[in-house]
Steps between C-alpha positions, in 0.01 A plus 500: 500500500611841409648693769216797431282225521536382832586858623137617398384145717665628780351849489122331461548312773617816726184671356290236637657525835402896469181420397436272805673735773303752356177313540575419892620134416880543529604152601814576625281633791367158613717386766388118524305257380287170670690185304354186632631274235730432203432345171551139595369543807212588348487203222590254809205627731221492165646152452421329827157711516428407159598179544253443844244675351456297166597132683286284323399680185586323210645664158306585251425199288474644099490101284261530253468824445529722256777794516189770546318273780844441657582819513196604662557200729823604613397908550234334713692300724740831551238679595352309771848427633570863488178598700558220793862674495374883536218402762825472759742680312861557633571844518889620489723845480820449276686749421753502209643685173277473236709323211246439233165684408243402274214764431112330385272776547316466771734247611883444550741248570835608654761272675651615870846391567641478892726284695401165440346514131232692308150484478217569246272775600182536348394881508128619431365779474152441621718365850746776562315814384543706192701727631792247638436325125543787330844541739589185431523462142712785492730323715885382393707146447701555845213694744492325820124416587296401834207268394261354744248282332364101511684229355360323209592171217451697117350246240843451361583359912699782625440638821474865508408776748151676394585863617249684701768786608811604351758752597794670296807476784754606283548654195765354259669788330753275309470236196518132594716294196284285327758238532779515735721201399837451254857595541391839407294553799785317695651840682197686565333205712772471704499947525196481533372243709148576604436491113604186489352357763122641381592345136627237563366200729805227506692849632258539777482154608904427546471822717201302707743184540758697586346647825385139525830401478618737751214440773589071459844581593391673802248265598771221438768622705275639787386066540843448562522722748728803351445906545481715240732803583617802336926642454588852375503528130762794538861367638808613551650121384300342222568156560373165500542470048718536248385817326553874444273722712323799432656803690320759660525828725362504881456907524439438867770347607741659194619134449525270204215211481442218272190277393510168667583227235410231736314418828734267653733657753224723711290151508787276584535783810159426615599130517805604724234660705283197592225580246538140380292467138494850308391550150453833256356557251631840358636725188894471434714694260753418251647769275566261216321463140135378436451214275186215493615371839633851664387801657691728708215527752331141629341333750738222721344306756802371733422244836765370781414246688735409844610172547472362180755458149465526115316159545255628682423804244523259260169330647330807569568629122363215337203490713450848436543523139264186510204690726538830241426313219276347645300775625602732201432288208286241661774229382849379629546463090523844320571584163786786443540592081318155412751275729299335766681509835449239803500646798372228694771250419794509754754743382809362364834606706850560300803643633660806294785217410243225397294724328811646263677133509136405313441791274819586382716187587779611725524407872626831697639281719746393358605843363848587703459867502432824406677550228404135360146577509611827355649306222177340453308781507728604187457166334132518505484882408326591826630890615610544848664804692900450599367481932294210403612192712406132452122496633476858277536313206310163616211750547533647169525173297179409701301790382611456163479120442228401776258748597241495150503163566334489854130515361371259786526622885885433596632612783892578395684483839863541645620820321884594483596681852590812234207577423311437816667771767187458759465111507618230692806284400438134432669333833570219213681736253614828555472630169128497510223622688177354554299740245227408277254644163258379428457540128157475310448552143871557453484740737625569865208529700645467853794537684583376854791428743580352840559835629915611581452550891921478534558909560869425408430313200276747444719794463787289315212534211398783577897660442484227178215722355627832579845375351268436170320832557845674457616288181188654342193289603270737515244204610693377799393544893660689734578431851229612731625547849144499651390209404912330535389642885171296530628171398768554748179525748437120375254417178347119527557239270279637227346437141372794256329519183465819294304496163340782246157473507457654144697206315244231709182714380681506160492093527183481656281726243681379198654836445742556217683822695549655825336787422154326406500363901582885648267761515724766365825389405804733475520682139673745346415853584293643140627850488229702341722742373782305303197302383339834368839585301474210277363500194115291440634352840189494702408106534818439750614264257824698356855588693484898499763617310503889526812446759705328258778631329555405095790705442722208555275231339772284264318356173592111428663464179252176426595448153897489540705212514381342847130467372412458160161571375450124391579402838271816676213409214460168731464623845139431669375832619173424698309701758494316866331594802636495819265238754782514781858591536728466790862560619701222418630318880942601544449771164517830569428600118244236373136512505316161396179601256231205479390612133163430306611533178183369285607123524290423804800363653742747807794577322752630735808730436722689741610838420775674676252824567491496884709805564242716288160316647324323754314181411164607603494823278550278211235173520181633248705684284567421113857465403693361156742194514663312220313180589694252247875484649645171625446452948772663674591368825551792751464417905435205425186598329367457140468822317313483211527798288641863575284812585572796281617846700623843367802603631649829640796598566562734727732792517881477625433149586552144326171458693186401319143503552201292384220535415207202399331555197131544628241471227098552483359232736203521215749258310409153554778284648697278227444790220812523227656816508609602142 
């Protein structure tokens, strides 16, 4: 629709507010309304009155007659059911926006959406008045409506409400889409959330089993006896993960604060203090990018329980993840992406040296080392940092060789002692600690220790990780004195579990990203006024380019030596679109596109883009890639094409930038570009 178009929409619509304000029916002056019921509330309750009412009465019986007599038959029957019905009627009050509107006359249908569902409402004249008639057919797609009224069965069986009042609560000064779905649509639903959620039902009911979800875990954990506490979100020692925080200023105090990244080290306190079974359930904060699985702001529900060990969370974690999906989904077997996963079989347990002695063949064990798993690390093209030590790289070759393979529950325990700094040693083996994930779907889900109550072990690590910190680990933990203080005081034996409630929901709704299971996820700021500056950019579908600088743009020479035409004449120009795109794990520079480029089959290519763009700004949009070149191996991943970027270069600097070709999203995924 033109943008005139809609413009002169908008201003009828304010006109009809005018009109009504002006008239003494402003609803924005109503301050409440009497809702009794919602829309399957009210089918449920006609059901079972229906359903006592007309015991006994048999269907209408039509054999051997013609179509005219049946007919008649049939409008009979319906209206002698429909009388016994409206002797007792059921009357309601639902209350709703008004989402479809069909105008007869005398008589109208319209369809009232609310929490639970939406609901036919039969509007007549002759019932309401002329005056509220007359109102109402001047009403909007999107106008939120009180209707009190009887429930009723139409002769095509659906029950309705029969209106006998209606009132205009709000007044909907903005256009509804017609259809809110496609990757074009893919940024403003998650901008613009409460859109979403009134267009778009599957939306609205992962939202419902999240806070389903969230209320099983409490109920879960309060029948084992734990209390739900809450820790400062603003700390002077962000602690507890490996992560960068999010820094901030305390203008009270003039002192430096950061996000918490984890919930950990304030809980484990409150087991030094005698407060034996704690759990939270609260927002952390992880400056680092945003990608299908990642968001720098997410929920993390952490529990310790005294005088128990990783075996113990071990138990409670599979009985929990059992009673979610059970309560959730109504199953212990769920589907995720068309895989169906058992949840009620008894997870399988692999050490991190089983599980990369299976999936990739070599037995860590065996390894002398550092700098022989080093050399294997080399052999097998895997990147690693010059501090990594032995149980660096075993971890490493275990996310790259084992971890898309763990589909099933598998609880992957007894991590390297490097990359555990708050967990127990193994009394067995020194070099590990008694550490577990639990990985579904590929994924971790979980991760748990037998809590490090040694306060001299404890700050051996502790100096390990600020001895990272200071080779340039921006991730690594710092010593926290406090909490060095309270384990001196004397912590229990005790086991802990900490997992992100967004990936579960994710799992247990069948969601493709982490953004479809949070409300609002994080985004990148739109700024109006770079958006203004570009050319027929108003659809939010094109990098502004007002701020950048041609002067320095260098021109390819295509048809020199390096490229003949001939050769150039063959490449496969097509138009993909973006469905997801992610950092690539241990790249700083790649970003991993999952392309639909016409075929009906993903194809994926990595592009070394990161520096100029998150991957969130870039899933819906419309890009070019040469789609026939040969796979190219890079991180170990299949790249299957190469995505086409101009290039600046800028000024007194061998530094370039790039930019992705962005085209109409109008053109269809798989087109040929000539």
């Amino acid at each position: 629709m033109a943008e005139q178009d809609i413009n002169q929409l908008l201003k009828v619509r304010r006109e009809k507010l005018s009109a009504l304000q002006e008239a003494g029916k402003d609803p924005f002056q109503i301050t409440k309304f009497d809702q009794t019921h919602h829309s399957d509330e009210v089918r449920s309750l006609y059901e079972e009155h229906e359903a006592k009412l007309l015991a006994g009465r048999a269907a209408v019986n039509t054999d051997g007659m013609d179509e005219e007599a049946a007919k008649q038959a049939i409008n009979d029957d319906y209206n002698e059911r429909r009388a016994i019905m409206d002797a007792q009627p059921i009357h309601v009050s639902i209350a709703g926006r008004m989402m479809f509107k069909r105008v007869m006359g005398k008589a109208s249908f319209c369809n009232i959406q609310d929490l639970q569902n939406s609901i036919q409402v039969y509007v007549a004249r002759d019932a309401i008045g002329e005056d509220s008639y007359a109102d109402f057919k001047k009403s909007d797609i999107g106008d939120i409506y009180g209707v009190k009224g009887y429930a009723f069965r139409t002769k095509t069986g659906e029950i309705s409400i029969h209106a006998e009042e209606i009132t205009l609560l709000s007044k909907s000064l903005q256009i509804l889409p017609e259809k809110f779905h496609g990757l074009t649509d893919t940024d403003t639903r998650y901008r613009q959330r409460y859109v979403d959620l009134i267009m778009n039902k599957d939306s609205k009911d992962v939202f419902i089993k999240r806070s389903l979800m969230m209320r099983e875990i409490r109920n879960f954990l309060a029948g084992r006896d734990f209390m739900e506490v809450e820790t400062p979100m603003l700390v002077e020692n962000a602690g507890g993960a490996a992560a960068r925080p999010f820094l901030t200023h305390y203008n009270a105090l003039g002192e430096e604060r950061k996000l918490r990244i984890s919930l950990e080290l304030y809980l484990k306190r409150l087991i030094v203090g005698g407060l034996e079974r704690v759990f939270e359930i609260g927002r952390v904060f992880r400056n680092e990018g945003v990608d299908a699985r990642h968001n720098p702001e997410f929920t993390l529900m952490e529990l310790y329980q005294a005088y128990t060990d990783y075996e113990g969370m071990m138990e409670l974690t599979e009985s929990m993840f059992r009673y979610l999906a059970e309560k959730v989904v109504g199953s212990t077997k769920i589907s995720y992406n068309g895989v169906e996963i058992d949840l009620g079989k008894p997870f399988e347990r692999l050490t991190m040296t089983d599980a990369v002695k299976k999936y990739a063949g070599i037995d860590f064990d065996t390894v002398a080392d550092d700098e022989a798993a080093k050399a294997l690390a080399r052999e097998k093209g895997i990147e690693f940092e010059d501090r990594h030590k032995k149980g660096d790289i075993l971890n490493l070759f275990f996310e790259e060789f084992c971890e898309e393979n763990l589909v099933q529950p598998t609880f992957i325990m007894d991590h390297p002692i490097e990359i555990s700094p708050l967990t127990k040693k193994k009394p067995s083996d020194p070099t590990k600690v008694e550490r577990f994930e639990l990985f579904i779907n590929g994924w971790e889900m979980c991760n748990a220790y037998s809590e490090l109550n040694d306060p001299i072990d404890q700050r051996e690590r502790f100096a390990a990780q600020d001895a990272n910190a200071e080779a340039g680990d921006d991730e690594a933990e710092h010593t926290d004195e406090d909490f060095l203080n309270a384990l001196e005081i004397g912590m229990p034996p005790t086991g802990g579990i900490g997992y992100g409630l967004d990936r579960l929901c994710m799992l247990l709704t069948d969601s493709a990203a982490i953004r479809d299971v949070l409300l609002f996820p994080t985004m990148k700021s739109l700024n109006p006024a770079k958006a203004s500056q570009s050319a027929g950019d108003n659809n939010g579908f094109f990098a502004p380019n007002a701020s950048i600088d041609f002067s320095n743009v260098k021109i390819e020479p295509l048809f020199e030596e390096t490229v003949d035409f001939d050769t150039f004449s063959k490449s496969d120009f097509r138009a993909v679109k973006v469905k997801a795109c992610q950092a690539v794990p241990k790249s700083k520079k790649l970003l991993q596109f999952t392309l639909d480029d016409g075929t009906g089959t993903d194809r994926t290519i990595l592009s070394g883009i990161h520096a100029f763009y998150e991957p969130e700004e870039l899933v819906g949009k419309t890009l070019v890639a040469i789609t026939n070149l040969p796979p190219r191996p890079m991180m170990g991943i299949e790249s299957c094409g190469m995505l086409l970027s101009a290039v600046n270069n800028l000024k007194d600097s061998e530094d370039e930038e790039l930019h992705l070709l962005m085209i109409d999203n109008h053109i269809p995924a798989g087109a040929k570009l000539y």
